[in-house]
C-alpha positions, -999 to 999 in steps of 0.1 A, spaced: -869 742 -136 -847 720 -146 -822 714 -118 -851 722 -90 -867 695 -71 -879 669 -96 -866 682 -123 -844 659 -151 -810 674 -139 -814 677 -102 -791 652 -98 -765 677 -109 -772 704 -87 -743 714 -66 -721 687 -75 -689 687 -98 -706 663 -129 -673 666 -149 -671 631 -154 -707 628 -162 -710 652 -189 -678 635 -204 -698 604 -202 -731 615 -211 -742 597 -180 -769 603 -154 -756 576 -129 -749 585 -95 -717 566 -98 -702 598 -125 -710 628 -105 -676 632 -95 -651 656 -107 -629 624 -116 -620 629 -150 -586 609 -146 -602 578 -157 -615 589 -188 -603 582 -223 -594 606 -258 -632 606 -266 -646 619 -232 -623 638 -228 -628 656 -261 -666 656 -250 -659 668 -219 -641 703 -235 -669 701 -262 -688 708 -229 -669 735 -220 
């Protein structure tokens, strides 16, 4: 399981990790769905994601 209990993405679970993904970040700092900080390049990873 990955986004169960203990797994490596639980921290994702049931939050918006847009700006996150865009980063390629596991901080708890970037699991927000704040993306208006985010430059050309994470923003272009950020749709890759999508």
């Amino acid at each position: 399981m990955f986004y169960g209990p203990g797994g490596p993405y639980a921290l994702f679970a049931g939050k918006d990790a847009s700006r996150a993904l865009a980063k390629i970040s596991f901080e708890e700092k970037d699991l927000t769905g704040d993306i208006s900080v985010l430059g050309p390049f994470e923003l272009e990873a950020l749709q890759d994601w999508e």
